[in-house]
Every structure is written in structure tokens, then in C-alpha cells.
Residue frames as a rotation matrix with the C-alpha (Angstrom) as fourth column:
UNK 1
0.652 0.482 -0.586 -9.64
-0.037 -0.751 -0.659 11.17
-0.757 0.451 -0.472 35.42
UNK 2
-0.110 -0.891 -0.440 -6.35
-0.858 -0.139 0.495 11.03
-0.502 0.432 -0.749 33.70
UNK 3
-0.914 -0.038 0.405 -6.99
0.199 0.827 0.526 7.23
-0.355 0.562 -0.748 32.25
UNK 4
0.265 0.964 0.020 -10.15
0.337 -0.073 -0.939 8.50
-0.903 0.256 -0.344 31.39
UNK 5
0.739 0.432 -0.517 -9.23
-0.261 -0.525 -0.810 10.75
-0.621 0.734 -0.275 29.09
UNK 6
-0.348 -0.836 0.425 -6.33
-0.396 0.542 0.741 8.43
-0.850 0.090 -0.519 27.79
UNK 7
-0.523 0.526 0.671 -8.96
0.490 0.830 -0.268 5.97
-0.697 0.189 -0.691 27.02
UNK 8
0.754 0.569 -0.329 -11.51
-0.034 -0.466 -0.884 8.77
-0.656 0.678 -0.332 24.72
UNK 9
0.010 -0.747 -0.665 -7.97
-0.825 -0.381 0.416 9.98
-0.564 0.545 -0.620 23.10
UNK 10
-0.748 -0.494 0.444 -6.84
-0.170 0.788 0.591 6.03
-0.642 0.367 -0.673 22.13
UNK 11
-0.468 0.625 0.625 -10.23
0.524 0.766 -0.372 5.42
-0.711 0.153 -0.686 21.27
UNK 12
0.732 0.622 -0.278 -10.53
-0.065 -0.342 -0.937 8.27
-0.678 0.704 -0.210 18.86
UNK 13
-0.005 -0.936 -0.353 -7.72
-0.828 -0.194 0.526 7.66
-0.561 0.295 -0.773 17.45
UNK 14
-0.757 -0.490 0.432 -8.17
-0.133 0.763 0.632 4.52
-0.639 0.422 -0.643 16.68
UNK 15
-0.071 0.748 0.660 -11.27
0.501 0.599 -0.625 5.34
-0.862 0.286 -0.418 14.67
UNK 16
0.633 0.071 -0.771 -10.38
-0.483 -0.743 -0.465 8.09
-0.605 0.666 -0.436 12.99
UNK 17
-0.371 -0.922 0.112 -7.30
-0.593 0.327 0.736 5.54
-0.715 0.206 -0.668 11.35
UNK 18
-0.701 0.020 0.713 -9.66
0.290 0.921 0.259 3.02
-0.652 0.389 -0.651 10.40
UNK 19
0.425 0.808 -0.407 -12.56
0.234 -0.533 -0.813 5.87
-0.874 0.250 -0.416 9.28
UNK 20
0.200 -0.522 -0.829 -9.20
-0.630 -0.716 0.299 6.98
-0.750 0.462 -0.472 6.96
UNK 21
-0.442 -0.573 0.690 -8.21
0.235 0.669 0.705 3.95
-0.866 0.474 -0.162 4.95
UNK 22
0.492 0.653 0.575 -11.04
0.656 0.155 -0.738 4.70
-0.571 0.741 -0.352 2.55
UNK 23
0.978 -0.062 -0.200 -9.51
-0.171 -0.790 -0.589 7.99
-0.121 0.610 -0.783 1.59
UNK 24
0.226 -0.973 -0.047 -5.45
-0.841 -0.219 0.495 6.80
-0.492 -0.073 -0.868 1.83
UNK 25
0.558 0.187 0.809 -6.55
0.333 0.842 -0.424 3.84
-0.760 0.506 0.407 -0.41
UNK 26
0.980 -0.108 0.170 -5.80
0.154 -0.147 -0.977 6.16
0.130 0.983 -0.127 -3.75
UNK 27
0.186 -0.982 0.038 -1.86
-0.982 -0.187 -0.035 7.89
0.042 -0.031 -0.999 -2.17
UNK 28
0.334 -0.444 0.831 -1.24
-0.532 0.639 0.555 4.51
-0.778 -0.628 -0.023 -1.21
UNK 29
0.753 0.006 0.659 -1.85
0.550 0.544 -0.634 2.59
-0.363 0.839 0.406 -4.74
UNK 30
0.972 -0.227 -0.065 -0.25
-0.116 -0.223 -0.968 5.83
0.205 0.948 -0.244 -6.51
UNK 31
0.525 -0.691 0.497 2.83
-0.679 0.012 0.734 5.47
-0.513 -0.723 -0.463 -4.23
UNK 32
0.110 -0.567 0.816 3.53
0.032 0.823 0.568 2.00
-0.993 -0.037 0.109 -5.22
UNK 33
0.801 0.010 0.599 2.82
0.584 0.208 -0.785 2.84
-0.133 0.978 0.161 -9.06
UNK 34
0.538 -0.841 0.058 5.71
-0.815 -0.502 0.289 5.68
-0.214 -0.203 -0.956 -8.27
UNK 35
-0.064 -0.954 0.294 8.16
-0.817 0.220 0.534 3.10
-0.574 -0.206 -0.793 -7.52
UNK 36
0.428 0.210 0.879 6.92
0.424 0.812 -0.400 0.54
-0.798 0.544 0.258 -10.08
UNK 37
0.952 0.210 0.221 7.61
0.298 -0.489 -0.819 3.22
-0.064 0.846 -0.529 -12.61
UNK 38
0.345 -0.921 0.178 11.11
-0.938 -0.335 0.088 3.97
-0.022 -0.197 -0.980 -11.13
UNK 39
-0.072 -0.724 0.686 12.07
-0.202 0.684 0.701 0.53
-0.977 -0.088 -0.196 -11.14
UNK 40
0.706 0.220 0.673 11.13
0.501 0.518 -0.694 -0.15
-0.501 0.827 0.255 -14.66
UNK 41
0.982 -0.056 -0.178 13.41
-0.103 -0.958 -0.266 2.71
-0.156 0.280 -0.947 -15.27
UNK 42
0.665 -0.166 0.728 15.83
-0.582 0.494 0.645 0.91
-0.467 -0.853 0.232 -14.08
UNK 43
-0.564 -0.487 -0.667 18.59
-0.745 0.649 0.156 -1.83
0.357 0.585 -0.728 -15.24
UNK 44
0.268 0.626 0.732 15.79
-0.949 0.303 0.089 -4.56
-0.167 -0.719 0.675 -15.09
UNK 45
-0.946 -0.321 -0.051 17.19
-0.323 0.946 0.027 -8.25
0.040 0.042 -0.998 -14.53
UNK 46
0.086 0.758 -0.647 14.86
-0.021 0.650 0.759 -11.23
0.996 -0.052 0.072 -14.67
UNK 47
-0.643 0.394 -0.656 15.04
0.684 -0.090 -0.724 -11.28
-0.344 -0.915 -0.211 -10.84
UNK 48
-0.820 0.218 -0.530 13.96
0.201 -0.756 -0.622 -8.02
-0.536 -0.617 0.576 -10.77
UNK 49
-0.725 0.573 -0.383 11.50
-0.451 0.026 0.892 -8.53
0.521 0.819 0.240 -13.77
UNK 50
-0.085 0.615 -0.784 9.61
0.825 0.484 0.291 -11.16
0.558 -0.622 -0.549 -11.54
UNK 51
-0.534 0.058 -0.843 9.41
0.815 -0.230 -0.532 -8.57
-0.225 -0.972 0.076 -8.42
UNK 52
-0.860 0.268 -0.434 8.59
-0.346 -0.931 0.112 -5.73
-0.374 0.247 0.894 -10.56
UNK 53
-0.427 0.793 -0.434 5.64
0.063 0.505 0.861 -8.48
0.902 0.341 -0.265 -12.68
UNK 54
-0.451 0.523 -0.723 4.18
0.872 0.430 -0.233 -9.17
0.189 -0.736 -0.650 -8.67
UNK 55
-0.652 0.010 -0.758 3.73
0.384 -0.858 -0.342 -5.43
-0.654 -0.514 0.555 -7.96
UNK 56
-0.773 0.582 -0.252 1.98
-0.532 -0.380 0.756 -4.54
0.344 0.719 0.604 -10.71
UNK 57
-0.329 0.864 -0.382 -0.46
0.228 0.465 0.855 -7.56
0.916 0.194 -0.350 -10.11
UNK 58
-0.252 0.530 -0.809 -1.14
0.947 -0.035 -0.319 -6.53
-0.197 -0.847 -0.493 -6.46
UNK 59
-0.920 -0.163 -0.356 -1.60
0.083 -0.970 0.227 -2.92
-0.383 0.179 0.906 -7.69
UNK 60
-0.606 0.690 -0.396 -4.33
-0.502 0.054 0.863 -4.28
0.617 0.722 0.314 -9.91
UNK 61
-0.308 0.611 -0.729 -5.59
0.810 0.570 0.135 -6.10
0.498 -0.549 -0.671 -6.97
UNK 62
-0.623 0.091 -0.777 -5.39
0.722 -0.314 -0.616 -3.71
-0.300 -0.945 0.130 -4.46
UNK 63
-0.957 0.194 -0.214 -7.42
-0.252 -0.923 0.292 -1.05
-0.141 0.334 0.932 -7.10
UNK 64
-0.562 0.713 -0.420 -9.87
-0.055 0.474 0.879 -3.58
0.825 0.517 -0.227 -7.69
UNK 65
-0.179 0.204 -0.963 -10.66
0.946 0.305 -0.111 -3.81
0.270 -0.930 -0.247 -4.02
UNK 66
-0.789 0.174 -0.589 -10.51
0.144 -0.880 -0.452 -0.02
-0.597 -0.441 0.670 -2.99
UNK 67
-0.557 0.797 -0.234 -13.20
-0.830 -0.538 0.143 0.82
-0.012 0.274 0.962 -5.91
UNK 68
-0.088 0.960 -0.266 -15.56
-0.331 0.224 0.917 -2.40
0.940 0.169 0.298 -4.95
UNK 69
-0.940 -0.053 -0.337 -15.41
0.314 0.251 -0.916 -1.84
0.133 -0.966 -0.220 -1.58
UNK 70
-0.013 0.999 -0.035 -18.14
0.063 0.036 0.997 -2.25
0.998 0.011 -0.064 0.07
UNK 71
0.930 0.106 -0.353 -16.62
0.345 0.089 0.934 -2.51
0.130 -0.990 0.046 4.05
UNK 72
0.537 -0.838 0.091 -13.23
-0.762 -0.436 0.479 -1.39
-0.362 -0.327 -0.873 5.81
UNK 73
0.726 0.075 0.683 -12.33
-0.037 0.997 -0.070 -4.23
-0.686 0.026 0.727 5.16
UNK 74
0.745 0.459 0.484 -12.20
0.492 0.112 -0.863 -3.97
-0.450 0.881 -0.143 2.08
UNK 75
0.677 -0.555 0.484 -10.22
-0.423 -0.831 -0.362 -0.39
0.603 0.040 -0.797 1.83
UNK 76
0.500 -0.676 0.542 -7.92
-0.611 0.168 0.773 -2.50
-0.614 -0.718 -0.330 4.62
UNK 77
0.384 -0.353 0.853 -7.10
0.589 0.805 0.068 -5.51
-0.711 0.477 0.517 1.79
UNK 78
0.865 -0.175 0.471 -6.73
0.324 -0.522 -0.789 -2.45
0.384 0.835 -0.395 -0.86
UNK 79
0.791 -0.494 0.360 -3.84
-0.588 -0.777 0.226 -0.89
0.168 -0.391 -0.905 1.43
UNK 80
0.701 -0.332 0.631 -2.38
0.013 0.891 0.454 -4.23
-0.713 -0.310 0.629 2.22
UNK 81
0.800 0.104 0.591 -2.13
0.466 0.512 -0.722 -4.84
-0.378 0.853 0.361 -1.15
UNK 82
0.840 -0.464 0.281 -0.52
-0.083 -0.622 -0.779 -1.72
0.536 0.631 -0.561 -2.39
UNK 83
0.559 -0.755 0.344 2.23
-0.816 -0.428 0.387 -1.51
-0.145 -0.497 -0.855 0.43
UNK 84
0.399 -0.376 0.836 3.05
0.371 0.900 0.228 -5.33
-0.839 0.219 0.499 -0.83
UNK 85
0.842 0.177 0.509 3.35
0.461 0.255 -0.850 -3.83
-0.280 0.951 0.133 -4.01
UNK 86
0.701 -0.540 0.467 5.55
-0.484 -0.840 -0.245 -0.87
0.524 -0.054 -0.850 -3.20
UNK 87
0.578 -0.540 0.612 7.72
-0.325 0.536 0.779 -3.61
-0.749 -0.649 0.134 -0.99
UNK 88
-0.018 -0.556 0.831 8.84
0.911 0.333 0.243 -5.45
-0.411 0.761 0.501 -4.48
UNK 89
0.784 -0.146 0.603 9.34
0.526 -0.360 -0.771 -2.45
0.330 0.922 -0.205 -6.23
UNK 90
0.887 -0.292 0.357 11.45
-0.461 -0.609 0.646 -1.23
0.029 -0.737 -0.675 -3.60
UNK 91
0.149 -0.849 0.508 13.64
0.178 0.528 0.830 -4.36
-0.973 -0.033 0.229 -3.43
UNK 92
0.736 0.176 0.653 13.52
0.632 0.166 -0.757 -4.23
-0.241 0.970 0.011 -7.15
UNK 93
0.833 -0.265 0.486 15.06
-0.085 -0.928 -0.362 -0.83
0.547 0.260 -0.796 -6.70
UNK 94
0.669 -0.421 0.612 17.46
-0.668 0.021 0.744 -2.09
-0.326 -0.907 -0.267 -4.37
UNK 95
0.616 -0.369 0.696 18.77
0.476 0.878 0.044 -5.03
-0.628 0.304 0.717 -6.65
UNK 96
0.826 -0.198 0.528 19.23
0.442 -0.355 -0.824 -2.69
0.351 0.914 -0.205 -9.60
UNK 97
0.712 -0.594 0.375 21.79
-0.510 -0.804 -0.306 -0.68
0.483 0.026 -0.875 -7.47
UNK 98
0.109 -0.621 -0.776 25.06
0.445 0.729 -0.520 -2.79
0.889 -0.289 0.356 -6.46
């Protein structure tokens, strides 16, 4: 009885995650435009010019993908995308400070 209801629990869980991506598509994107915008703020070096150039272009991917989705998929490659993006703007932010 007890692995029973384990098993329902895991198994709503794990749909209600993938049921979400569609709607955590937009926090995710603005997230990473957050810290794009804080690094540009920034002291920006040509490193950090190149990390801060990559983010932006997966931003623009990852929007392009959340509004012509068409499968999870889809809304999964848009989320990808953006937390790549927010990664380099992070390090970006990380270079800028000794």
C-alpha cells in the first residue's frame, strides 16, 4: 500500500513539472534578461563582452522556441536555453568582480 501511493505521488509529480514548463518558460527567459542587464552594467571586458554577446543570443533563441512551441519539447529547449543564458551572464558577473 505504502509503494503504492509512493508511486501515484512520483508520478504526479512528475507531470505536473513537465505540464509546468509551458508557464515557467516566460520567469525563466526574464531571469536571464535580469542578469544580462546587470552584467552590462557592469565593468564589461572583451571576455566578458563575448559571454554577455552568447546570452543574449540564447535568450533570443530560447523566446523564439517558447512562443512557437508547438510540444514540451519545445517549452523544454526554451528553458534550456534561457538557464544557458543566465549561466554566462552569471560568470560574466563573476569576472567583473575580482
Amino acid at each position: 500500500m505504502r509503494t503504492a501511493v509512493v508511486l501515484v505521488l512520483s508520478a504526479t509529480l512528475v507531470l505536473a513539472g513537465s505540464a509546468s514548463w509551458a508557464y515557467t518558460c516566460p520567469v525563466v527567459i526574464k531571469q536571464a534578461e535580469d542578469l544580462i542587464k546587470k552584467a552590462e552594467a557592469g565593468k564589461v571586458t572583451p571576455e566578458t563582452r563575448q559571454l554577455i554577446d552568447e546570452a543574449k543570443k540564447l535568450v533570443a533563441e530560447a523566446r523564439a522556441h517558447h512562443e512557437n512551441a508547438k510540444t514540451k519539447r519545445d517549452h523544454g529547449d526554451a528553458v534550456r536555453k534561457a538557464k544557458t543564458a543566465a549561466a554566462f551572464a552569471e560568470e560574466a558577473i563573476i569576472l567583473q568582480n575580482p
